[in-house]
C-alpha positions in Angstrom: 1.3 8.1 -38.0 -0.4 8.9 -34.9 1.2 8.9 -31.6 -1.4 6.1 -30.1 -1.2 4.4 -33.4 2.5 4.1 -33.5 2.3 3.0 -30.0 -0.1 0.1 -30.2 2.3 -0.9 -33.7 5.0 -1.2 -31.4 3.1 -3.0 -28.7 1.6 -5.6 -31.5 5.0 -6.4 -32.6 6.8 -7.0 -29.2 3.8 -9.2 -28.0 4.5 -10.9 -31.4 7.9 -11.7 -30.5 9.2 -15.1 -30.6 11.0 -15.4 -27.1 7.5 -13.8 -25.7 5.0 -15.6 -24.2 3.4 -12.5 -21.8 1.6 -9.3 -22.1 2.3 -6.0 -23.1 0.3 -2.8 -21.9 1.2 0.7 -22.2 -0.9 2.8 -20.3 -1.3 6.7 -19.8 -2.7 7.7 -16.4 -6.0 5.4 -16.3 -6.3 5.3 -20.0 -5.0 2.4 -21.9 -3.1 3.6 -24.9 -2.5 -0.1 -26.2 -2.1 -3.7 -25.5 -1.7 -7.2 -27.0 -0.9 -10.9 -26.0 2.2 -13.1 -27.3 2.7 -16.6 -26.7 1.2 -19.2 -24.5 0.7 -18.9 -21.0 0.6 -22.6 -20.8 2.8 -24.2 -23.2 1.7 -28.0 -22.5 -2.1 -27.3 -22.9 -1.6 -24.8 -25.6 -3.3 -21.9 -23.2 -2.8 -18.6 -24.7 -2.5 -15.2 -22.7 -5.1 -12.9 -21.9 -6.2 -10.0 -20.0 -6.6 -11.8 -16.4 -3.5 -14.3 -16.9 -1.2 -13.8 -13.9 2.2 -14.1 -14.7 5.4 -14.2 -12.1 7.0 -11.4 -11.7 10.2 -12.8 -10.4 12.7 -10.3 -9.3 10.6 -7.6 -9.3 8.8 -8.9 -6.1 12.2 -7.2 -4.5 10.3 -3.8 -5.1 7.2 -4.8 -3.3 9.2 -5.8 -0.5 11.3 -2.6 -0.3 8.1 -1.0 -0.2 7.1 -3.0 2.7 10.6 -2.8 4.5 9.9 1.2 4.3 6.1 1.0 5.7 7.8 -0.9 8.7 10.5 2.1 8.8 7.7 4.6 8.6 5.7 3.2 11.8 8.6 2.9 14.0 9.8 -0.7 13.6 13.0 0.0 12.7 15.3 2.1 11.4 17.4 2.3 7.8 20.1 2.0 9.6 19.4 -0.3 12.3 21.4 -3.4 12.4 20.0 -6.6 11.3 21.4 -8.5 14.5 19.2 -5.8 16.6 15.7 -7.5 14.8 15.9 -10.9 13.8 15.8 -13.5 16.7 19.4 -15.1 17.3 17.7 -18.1 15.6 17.1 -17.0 12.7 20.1 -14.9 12.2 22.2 -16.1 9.4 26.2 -16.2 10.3 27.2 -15.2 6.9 25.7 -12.1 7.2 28.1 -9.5 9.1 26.8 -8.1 12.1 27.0 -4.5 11.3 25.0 -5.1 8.4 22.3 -2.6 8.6 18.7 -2.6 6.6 19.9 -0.3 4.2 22.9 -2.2 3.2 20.1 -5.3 2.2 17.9 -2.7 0.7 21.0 -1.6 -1.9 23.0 -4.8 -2.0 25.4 -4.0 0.2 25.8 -5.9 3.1 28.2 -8.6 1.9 26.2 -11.9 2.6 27.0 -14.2 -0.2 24.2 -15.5 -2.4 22.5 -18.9 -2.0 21.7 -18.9 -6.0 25.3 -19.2 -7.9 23.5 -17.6 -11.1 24.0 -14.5 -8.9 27.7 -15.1 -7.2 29.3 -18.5 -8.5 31.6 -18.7 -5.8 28.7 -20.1 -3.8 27.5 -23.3 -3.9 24.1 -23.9 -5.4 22.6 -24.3 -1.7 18.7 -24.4 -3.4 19.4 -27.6 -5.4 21.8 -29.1 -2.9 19.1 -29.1 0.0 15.8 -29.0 -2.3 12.8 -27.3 -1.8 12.0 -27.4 1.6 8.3 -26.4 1.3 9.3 -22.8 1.9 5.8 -20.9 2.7 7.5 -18.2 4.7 10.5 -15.8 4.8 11.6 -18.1 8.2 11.5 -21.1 6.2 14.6 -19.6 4.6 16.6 -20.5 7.3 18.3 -23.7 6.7 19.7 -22.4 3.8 21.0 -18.9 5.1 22.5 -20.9 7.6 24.3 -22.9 5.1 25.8 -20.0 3.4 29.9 -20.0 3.3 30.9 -16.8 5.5 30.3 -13.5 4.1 32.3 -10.1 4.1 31.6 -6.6 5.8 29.2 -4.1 4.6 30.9 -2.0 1.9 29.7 1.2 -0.6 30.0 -1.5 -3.5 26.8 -2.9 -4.5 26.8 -6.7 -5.1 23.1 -8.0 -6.6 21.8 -10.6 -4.0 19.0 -12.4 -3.5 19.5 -14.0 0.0 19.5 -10.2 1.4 16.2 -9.8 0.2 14.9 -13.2 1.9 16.7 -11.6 5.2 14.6 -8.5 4.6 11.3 -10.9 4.3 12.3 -12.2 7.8 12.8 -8.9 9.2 9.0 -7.9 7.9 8.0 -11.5 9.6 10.2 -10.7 12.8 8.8 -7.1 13.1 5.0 -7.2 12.1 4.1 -11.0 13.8 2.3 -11.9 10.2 3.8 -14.0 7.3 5.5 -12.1 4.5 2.9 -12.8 1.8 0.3 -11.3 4.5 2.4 -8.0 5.0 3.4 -7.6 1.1 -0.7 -8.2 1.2 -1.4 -5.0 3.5 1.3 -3.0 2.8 1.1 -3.3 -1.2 -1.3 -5.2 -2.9 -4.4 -3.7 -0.8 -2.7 -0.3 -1.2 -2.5 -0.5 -4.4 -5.8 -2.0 -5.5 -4.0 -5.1 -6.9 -6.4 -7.5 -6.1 -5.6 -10.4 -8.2 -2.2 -10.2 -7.1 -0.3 -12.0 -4.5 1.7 -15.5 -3.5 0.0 -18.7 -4.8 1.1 -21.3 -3.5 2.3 -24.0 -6.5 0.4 -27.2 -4.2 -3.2 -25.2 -4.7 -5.0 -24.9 -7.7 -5.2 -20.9 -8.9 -6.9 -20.2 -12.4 -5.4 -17.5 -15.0 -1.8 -18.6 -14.4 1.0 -18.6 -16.6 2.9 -21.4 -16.3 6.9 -20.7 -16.1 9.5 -23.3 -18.2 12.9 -23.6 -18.5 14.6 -23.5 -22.2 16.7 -27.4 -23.2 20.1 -27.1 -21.7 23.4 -29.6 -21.9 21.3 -32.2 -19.3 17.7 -31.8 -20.6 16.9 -32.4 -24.3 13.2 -31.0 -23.8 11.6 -27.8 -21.9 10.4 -28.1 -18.4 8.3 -26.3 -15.8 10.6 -24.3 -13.3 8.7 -25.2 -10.5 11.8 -27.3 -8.8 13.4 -23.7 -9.0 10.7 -21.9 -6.8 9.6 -22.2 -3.6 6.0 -23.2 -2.7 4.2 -20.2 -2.1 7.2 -17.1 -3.0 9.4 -15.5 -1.3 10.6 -12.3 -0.7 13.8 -12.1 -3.7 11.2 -14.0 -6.3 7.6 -15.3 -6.2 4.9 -12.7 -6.7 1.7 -13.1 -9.3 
């Protein structure tokens, strides 16, 4: 079989998948070697995928705003190793979060601030549900719940995956470049990159081509639901990118 054959078989079958409600593309420079469409994009009105759906990238908006956290570091803003106390406003500066903390440690996991989501660290409490969505639009909006977070430990070598750090490196992109942090992932990716129908859509507006996330039955819900409860408004900078 040939190469871009075998390819595209592969790519048919994984967008054929069961659990799989997405798009696969597998692309070689500009050229598109293959791609296909799995599942529905919108379970309740039976919407299937296709080539414009926008889908959440989750965890992966942590890359776009390392990316941005380095632009910042390449203009002058701020260093890697400046500390995090030395940049945020006192009022925004969450107590958990050691003082020598630097922004490399949040860039690697490192700095020791505990989580506010216990999938991540269940030692903490589940401070998202416990103080609802407070229509978070902005990295800032954040604070409440930083604020609430049970004290944290030093910096150390030992990465520990955490997704308040990345919200504290949203705030220091809002502190540091007097936009929101959808506007400076905007910039500093998106536009870069030519990603044009990506970005931070807010769940209160209506935004065609999107896939609609839900959550699988579980001990207290017999049926699937939309994880919308789980998100914030309009992103932020640990999980929320189109």
């Amino acid at each position: 079989m040939h190469p871009a054959a075998q390819v595209e078989r592969l790519v048919r079958e994984a967008a054929s998948a069961e659990d799989l409600s997405g798009s696969v593309l597998v692309a070689a420079g500009d050229q598109v070697v293959a791609e296909a469409f799995g599942g529905l994009a919108d379970r309740a009105a039976g919407i299937a995928p296709n080539p414009e759906t926008r889908f959440g990238t989750a965890s992966v908006t942590k890359m776009f705003t390392a990316v941005a956290v380095a632009r910042q570091v390449e203009r002058g803003a701020f260093g890697f190793q400046t500390r995090v106390c030395e940049i945020l406003p006192a009022e925004w500066y969450p107590r958990a979060l050691d003082e020598s903390a630097t922004v490399h440690n949040l860039l690697t996991h490192t700095s020791g601030i505990p989580d506010y989501l216990p999938d991540e660290d269940p030692t903490t409490p589940d401070l998202w549900l416990a103080l609802g969505n407070p229509g978070i639009r902005r990295a800032a909006d954040f604070v409440p719940i930083l604020r609430a977070l049970p004290a944290g430990v030093q910096p150390t070598t030992v990465a520990n995956y955490c997704n308040a750090g990345y919200v504290v490196l949203g705030m220091v992109l809002e502190a540091t470049s007097d936009v929101s942090y959808s506007e400076a992932i905007a910039a500093d990716v998106f536009e870069s990159a030519g990603m044009t129908d990506s970005g931070f859509l807010p769940f209160d507006e209506q935004h065609g081509d999107i896939g609609v996330g839900w959550l699988p039955p579980d001990a207290e819900h017999s049926e699937e639901r939309i994880n919308i409860d789980l998100l914030p408004v309009a992103g932020a900078p640990d999980d929320g990118a189109f």
